[in-house]
N, C-alpha and C positions, 0 to 999 in steps of 0.2 A: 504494500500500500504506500503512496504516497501524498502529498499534501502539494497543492499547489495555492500561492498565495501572491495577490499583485497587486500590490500599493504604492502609494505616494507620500513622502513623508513630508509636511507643514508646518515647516517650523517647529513647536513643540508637538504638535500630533500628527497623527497620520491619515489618510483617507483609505480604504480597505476596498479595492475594484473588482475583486474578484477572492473568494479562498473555499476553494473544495477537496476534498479528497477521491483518489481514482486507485485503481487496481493495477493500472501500469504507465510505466513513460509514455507509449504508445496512445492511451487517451489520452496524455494532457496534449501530447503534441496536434492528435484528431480535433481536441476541445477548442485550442488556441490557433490553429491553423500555422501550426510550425510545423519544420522538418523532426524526426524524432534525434534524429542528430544536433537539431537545433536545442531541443530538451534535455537529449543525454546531457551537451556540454555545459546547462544551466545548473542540473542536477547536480555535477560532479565540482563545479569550478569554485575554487577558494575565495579567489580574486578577482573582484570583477573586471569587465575587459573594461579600455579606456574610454570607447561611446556611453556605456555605461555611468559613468562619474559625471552626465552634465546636470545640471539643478533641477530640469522640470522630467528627468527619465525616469517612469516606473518602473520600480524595483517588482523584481520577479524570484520570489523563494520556490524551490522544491525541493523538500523534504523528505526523507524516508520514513513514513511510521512503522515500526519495529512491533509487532507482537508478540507479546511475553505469556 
């Protein structure tokens, strides 16, 4: 399972555009209209790339949820 989550952050809060949970990369990539490669490298990356760092770009989390 994974968690997808795409917000903006405002100053001291955030705005929340999207946050659901899917059963594979494969959906979120279906859901959001990316490549799954496009999601792997979202999924996996520490750092984000440098388009990423401008003031009005929303931030895109995916998460792994772990079942215990």
């Amino acid at each position: 399972m994974f968690n997808c989550k795409i917000y903006q952050e405002l100053g001291e809060s955030s705005l929340t555009i999207f946050d659901r949970d899917f059963k594979s990369l494969r959906e979120i990539a279906k859901e959001l209209g990316l490549s799954y490669q496009q999601v792997a490298d979202l999924s996996s990356r520490i750092t984000r790339p440098k388009y990423q760092q401008f003031k009005f770009y929303p931030k895109i989390d995916i998460t792994r949820i772990y079942n215990y």
